[in-house]
C-alpha positions, -999 to 999 in steps of 0.1 A, spaced: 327 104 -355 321 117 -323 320 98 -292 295 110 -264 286 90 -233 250 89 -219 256 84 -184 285 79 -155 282 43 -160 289 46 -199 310 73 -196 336 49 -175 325 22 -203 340 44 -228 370 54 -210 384 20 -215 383 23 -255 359 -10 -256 367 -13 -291 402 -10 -291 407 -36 -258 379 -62 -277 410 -66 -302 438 -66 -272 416 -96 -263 416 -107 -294 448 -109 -310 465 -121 -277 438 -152 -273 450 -153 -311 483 -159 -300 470 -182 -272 450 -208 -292 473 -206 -326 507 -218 -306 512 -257 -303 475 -263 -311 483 -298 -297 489 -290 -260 456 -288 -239 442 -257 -223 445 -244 -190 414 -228 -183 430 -212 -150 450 -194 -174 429 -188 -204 403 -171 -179 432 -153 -160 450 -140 -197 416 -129 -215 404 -107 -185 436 -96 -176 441 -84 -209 408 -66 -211 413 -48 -177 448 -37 -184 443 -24 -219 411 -7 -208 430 6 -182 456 22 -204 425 37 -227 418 53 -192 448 70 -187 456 78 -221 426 99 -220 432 114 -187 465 119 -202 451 134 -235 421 150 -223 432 186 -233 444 175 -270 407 159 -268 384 188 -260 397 202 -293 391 177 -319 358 169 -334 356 132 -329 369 130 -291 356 165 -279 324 145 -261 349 119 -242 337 115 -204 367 142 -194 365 167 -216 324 163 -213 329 170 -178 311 133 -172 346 122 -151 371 142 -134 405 138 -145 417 128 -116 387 99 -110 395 85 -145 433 84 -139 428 64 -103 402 42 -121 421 37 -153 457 27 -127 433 8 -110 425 -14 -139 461 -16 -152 477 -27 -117 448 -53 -119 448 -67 -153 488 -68 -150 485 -88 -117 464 -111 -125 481 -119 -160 513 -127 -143 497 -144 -111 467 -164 -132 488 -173 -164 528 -168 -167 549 -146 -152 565 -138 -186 529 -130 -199 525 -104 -168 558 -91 -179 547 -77 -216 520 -70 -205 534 -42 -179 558 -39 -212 528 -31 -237 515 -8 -209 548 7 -206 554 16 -241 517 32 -250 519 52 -226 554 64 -222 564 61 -249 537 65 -278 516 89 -262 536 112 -257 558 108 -287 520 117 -303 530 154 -305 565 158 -311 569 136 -343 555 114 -368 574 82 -362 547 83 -334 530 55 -356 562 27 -355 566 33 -317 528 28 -316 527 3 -336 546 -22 -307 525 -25 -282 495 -29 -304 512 -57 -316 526 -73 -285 491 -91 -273 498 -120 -294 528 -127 -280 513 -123 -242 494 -152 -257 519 -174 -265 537 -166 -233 504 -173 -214 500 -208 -227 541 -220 -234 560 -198 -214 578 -186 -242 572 -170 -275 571 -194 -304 577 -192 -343 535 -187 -342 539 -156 -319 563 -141 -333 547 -140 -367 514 -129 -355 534 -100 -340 546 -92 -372 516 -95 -391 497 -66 -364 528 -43 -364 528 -40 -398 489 -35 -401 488 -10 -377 506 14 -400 481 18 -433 452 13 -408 462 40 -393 477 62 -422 440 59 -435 422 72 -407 453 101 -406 439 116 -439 406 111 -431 410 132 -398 442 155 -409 425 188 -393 414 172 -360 448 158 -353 461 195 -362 441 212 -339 450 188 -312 488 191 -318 494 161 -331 525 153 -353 513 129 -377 522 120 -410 493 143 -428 500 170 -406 538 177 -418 523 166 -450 491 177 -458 491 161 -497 489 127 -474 518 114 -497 539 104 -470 510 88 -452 506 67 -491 545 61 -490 538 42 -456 511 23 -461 529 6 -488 558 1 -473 539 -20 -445 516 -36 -468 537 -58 -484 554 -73 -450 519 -78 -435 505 -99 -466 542 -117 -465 538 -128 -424 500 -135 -434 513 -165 -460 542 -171 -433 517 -181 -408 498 -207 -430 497 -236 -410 511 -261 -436 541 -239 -443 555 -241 -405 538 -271 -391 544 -302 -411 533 -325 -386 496 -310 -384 472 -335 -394 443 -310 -399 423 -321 -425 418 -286 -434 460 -283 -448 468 -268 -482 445 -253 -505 417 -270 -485 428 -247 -459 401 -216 -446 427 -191 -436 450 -192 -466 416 -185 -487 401 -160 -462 439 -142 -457 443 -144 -492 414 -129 -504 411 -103 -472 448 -91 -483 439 -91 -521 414 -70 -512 436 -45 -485 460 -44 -511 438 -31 -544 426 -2 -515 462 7 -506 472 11 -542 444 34 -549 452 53 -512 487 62 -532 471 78 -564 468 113 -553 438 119 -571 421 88 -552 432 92 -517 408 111 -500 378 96 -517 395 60 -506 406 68 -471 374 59 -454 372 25 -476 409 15 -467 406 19 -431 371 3 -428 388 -24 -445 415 -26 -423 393 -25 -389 374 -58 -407 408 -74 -423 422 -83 -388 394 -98 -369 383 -117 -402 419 -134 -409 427 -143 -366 389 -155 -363 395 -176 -393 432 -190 -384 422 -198 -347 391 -214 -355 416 -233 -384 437 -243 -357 418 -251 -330 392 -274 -350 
């Protein structure tokens, strides 16, 4: 699970957590397209919200691992990050990654909606002072980190309505509660790297992973709930999709996906299955999200 970068260029590639901002852009063009399907575009600020997004949220991965970079060179699957390679001076990651946040944060609030500028600086805000460093003092780490990993959709909505609608709110629901067994997974999985780097999550205080089981079922059931909430028909009477009811992709894709997140986060809280289904849950988690907002966009666009 180690990252290692081949060159300066890649190393500043993977100092922006590519992975990680792909699904900022994701969930908050989500949020975008999915609000009053009915009102047209604005590709000024479509263009302005999707690279905005991208350049702040890579320019928070920048500084969080500027910010991190000690905690890094001692864990297994970050000790090859550009800093603690010695590919990029702290410093030179920390002016690139401000760089990109002051950027991506402009042009959100200048190219699409003020409001939209607003949480974004506010998603900004709270991964970085607030969940990063909350990282190593105590679990609950993973609710604080949970908001701004679930604020994109709403930048979305903002971006295109200048408010937050019913549609926003629900898809912010539906990634804050995700967020927690995705992440309680990969906690077990990497319970001795996050101990060497000081971390204070869940597995840590509790190595038996119990705790991490007891939250991913408590957010399990609230993510599946806002995933039937956000069924088009259920909201949105006046839609005159063809594609409504049980004829509808995304309550058979969300449906299914869920079933099958579900079945994997009951076995994560049998003790005598937890490590051995760790790696399953969380892979299923990383394709869970993408699958179900690709599926309702598309749903709601065509």
């Amino acid at each position: 699970m180690s990252e290692r970068a081949g060159s300066v260029p890649a190393a500043y590639w993977e100092l922006t957590k590519p992975r990680l901002s792909f699904l900022s852009v994701l969930t908050s063009l989500a949020g975008y397209f999915c609000s009053a399907p009915a009102q047209p575009t604005d590709a000024k600020a479509l263009v302005s919200l999707a690279l905005g997004t991208a350049l702040a949220a890579g320019g928070c991965g920048a500084v969080n691992m500027w910010w991190e970079s000690d905690a890094d060179a001692k864990m297994e699957r970050t000790r090859n990050r550009p800093i603690p390679a010695g590919l990029i001076r702290p410093g030179a990651a920390l002016l690139f990654g401000l760089l990109l946040l002051g950027l991506g944060v402009t042009l959100v609030w200048v190219g699409a909606h003020p409001l939209a500028g607003a949480l974004t600086a506010a998603t900004a805000f709270s991964y970085l002072f607030l969940y990063t460093p909350l990282k190593t003092l105590t679990s609950w780490c993973t609710l604080v980190g949970s908001l701004p990993g679930a604020i994109p959709p709403i930048i979305g909505t903002a971006a295109k309505l200048g408010h937050v609608d019913r549609m926003g709110w629900l898809l912010f629901a539906l990634l804050f509660c995700w967020q927690v067994p995705h992440f309680m997974a990969l906690a077990v999985m990497c319970r001795d790297d996050y101990a060497r780097g000081g971390f204070k999550v869940a597995t840590v205080d509790d190595p038996s992973g119990r705790s991490a089981a007891v939250w991913a079922m408590a957010f399990i059931l609230p993510m599946l709930f806002a995933a039937g909430m956000i069924n088009q028909t259920f909201f949105d009477p006046a839609c005159t999709s063809s594609l409504r009811g049980w004829a509808s992709p995304y309550l058979w894709v969300s449906g299914l996906a869920g079933i099958w997140f579900l079945k994997l986060t009951l076995e994560f809280a049998l003790p005598t299955r937890r490590a051995e289904v760790a790696k399953p849950l969380f892979l299923a988690s990383i394709l869970y999200l993408p699958l179900v907002l690709l599926t309702l966009t598309l749903s709601r666009v065509f």
